[in-house]
N, C-alpha and C positions, 0 to 999 in steps of 0.2 A: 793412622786413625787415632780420635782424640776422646776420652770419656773424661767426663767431669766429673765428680764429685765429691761429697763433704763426710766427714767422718766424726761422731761425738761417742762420747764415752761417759755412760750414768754407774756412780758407783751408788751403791746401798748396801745397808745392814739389817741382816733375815730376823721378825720381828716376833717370830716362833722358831721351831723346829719344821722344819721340812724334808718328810721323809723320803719323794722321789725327787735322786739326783736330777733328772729331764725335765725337771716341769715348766719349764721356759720356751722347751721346748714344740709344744703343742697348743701354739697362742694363738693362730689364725683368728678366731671365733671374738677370741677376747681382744685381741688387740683391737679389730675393726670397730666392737662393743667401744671401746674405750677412746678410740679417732670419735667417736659419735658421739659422747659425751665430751670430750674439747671441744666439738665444733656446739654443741647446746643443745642437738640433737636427738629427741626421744624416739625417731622413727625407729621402727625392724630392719626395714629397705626403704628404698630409694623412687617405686613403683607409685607414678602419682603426686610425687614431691613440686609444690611451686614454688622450692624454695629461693630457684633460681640458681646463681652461679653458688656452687658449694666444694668445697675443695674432696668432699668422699668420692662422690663418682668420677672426680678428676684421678684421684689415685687408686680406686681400688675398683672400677670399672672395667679395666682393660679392656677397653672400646677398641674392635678391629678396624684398622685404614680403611678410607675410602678407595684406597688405589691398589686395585686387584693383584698389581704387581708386586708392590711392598707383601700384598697379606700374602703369599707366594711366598717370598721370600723369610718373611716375618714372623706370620702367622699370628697368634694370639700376643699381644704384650704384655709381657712382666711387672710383675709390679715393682716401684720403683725407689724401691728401698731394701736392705738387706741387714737383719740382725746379728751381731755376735753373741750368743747368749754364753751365760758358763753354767757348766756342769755343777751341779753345787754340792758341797762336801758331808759328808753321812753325817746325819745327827749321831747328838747333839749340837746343833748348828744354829741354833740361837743366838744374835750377834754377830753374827759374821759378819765379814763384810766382804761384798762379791760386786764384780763389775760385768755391765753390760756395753756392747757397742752400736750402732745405728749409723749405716751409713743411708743416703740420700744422693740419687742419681739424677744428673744434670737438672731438668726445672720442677723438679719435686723438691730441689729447695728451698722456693716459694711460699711454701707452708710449714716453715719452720715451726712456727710456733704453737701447730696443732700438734706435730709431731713431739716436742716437747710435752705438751701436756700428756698426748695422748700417751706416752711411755710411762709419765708420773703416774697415770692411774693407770695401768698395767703394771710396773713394779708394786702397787698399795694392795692391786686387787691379787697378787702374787703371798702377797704377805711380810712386803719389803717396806724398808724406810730410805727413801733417797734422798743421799749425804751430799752430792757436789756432782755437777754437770764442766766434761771439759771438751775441748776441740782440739780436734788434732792437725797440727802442719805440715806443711812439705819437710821431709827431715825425719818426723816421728815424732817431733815434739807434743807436748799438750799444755795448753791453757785452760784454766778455770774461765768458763762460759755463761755467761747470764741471761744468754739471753736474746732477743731480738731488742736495738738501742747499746749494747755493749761492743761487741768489734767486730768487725766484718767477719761471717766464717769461710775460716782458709778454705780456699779451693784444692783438692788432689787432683791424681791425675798419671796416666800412664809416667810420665817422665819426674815421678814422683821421687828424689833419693832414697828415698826409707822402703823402697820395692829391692826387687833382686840387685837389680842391677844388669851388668852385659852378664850374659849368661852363657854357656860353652856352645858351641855353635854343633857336635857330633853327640854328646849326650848331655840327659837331665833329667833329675828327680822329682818325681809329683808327694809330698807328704801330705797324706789326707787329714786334716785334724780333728773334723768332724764326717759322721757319717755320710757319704755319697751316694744318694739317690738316681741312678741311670736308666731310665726306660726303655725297653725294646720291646714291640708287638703287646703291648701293655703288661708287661710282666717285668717286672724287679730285676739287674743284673746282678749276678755275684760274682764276677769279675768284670775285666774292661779290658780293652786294647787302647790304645793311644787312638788312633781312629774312631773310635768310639767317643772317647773324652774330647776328641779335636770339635768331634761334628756338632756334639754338643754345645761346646762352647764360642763357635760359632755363630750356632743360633742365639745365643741368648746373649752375647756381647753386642754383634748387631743390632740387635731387637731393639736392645736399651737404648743403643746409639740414635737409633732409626726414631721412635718415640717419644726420649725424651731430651736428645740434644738436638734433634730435628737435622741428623748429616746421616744419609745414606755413604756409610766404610764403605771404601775402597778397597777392598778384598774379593778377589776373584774366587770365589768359592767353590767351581764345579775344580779348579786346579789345586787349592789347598785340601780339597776335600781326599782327592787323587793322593795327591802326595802323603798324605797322613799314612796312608793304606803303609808306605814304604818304612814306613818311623818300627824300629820292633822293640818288646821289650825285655829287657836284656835282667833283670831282677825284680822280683816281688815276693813282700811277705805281706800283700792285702786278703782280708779274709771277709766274708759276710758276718753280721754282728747286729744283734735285737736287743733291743732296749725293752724292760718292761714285760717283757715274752712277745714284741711285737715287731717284724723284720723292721732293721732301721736303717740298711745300708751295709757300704762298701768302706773296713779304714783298715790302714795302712799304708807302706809308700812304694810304689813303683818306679823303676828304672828306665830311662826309653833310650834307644841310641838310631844314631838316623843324621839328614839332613835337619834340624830342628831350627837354625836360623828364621825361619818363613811362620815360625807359629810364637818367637818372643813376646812378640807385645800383646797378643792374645791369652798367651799362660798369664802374663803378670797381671794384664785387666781382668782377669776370670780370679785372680788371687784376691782381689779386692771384690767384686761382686758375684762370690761363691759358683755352684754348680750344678744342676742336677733338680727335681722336684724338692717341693722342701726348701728349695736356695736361699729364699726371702726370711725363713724363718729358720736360722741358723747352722742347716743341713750345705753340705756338700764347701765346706769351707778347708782350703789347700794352701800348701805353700810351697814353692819351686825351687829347688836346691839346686844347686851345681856340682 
């Protein structure tokens, strides 16, 4: 199974003092705001629009399939993009200078260039001044980006070098870096099992797959599902943890040992487009140790 996608990095410098480290982090509202003003857009919603073909409700509609089976399988689609945000440093923090990431999943790259703007005025409406836009390569590299007309943006991608790499085949470590949002019976987890993490990220690595590169994975899911049950975990110092005085997740890193072969390329695609509620907007972001 194959995800595509592009990865940019907007650095800027805080143009006050900003006293909540998170505030990047609760953007939903504003980001959309700010997709709607790249695109010239003065509406609320969408309800009545003639505007015709418009790239909003292509990305932030998550229109469910017409095909009963996919939405089975599928269920609602993700949106299809995912932030890095950073935590920003206690004032006085004036000047600084802090970077943001933005990735973009299979043909949400298409609209490069709303995406573009739409970050510029969400870093200005943050309070930020954006210094340089760059792309990232296969490898880890980054180039200085200009733009749509400047150079093709590199494509990622499971078989990415700058990922894990072959990873041990009986154990492996999940480091959460950002809070991990897990839902059960609609209630918040404050802890996980590998089973837990697996199913998750099943769903939401398909979904992507399914939606926005248009390839229904080849993953036997009722058997990966099974087998996850067997994966145990063998150390953890993960702990629940609120930002703000308000629950924000699950961080720390967890141990798992097991048959693990059969979930690779799922850990390292779920390493690049995050995990958990929250995902798109800088929640539930991991990295897979060996």
């Amino acid at each position: 199974m194959e995800l595509h996608y592009a990865k940019l990095w907007f650095s800027f410098t805080l143009r006050y003092d900003l006293a909540d480290p998170y505030a990047f982090y609760a953007t939903r509202a504003e980001f959309e705001s700010a997709f709607r003003s790249a695109l010239s857009c003065k509406r609320g919603d969408c309800t009545g629009c003639r505007r015709g073909v418009c790239a909003f409700p292509e990305i932030f509609g998550q229109q469910i399939a017409d095909d009963p089976e996919a939405v089975r399988r599928h269920q609602k689609p993700p949106l299809p993009f995912i932030f890095d945000f950073p935590v920003l440093p206690p004032p006085p923090n004036r000047g600084r200078l802090c970077e943001l990431a933005l990735t973009l999943v299979g043909n949400s790259m298409q609209h490069l260039p709303a995406y573009l703007a739409a970050v510029r005025v969400l870093v200005e409406n943050k309070g930020g001044a954006l210094t340089g836009v760059t792309a990232q390569s296969p490898g880890g590299e980054r180039a200085a980006y200009a733009g749509e007309g400047s150079f093709p943006l590199p494509l990622l991608g499971s078989l990415d070098p700058s990922m894990t790499g072959p990873l041990p085949i009986e154990t492996v470590a999940i480091r959460l870096l950002t809070p991990l949002k897990l839902v059960q019976e609609g209630r918040l987890l404050k802890n996980f099992t590998f089973a837990n993490f697996a199913r998750t990220l099943m769903r939401r690595v398909s979904s992507l797959a399914y939606h926005y590169e248009g390839a229904e994975p080849g993953l036997d899911y009722r058997w990966l599902s099974s087998h996850s049950e067997s994966v145990r975990t063998v150390g953890s110092d993960c702990r629940f943890v609120s930002w703000n005085g308000r629950p924000a997740g699950i961080l720390g890193s967890a141990r798992f040992a097991g048959d693990l072969e059969p979930f690779h390329l799922l850990l390292q695609l779920g390493a690049a487009t995050h995990l958990g509620k929250g995902a798109s907007f800088g929640f539930g972001c991991y990295r897979v140790e060996g």
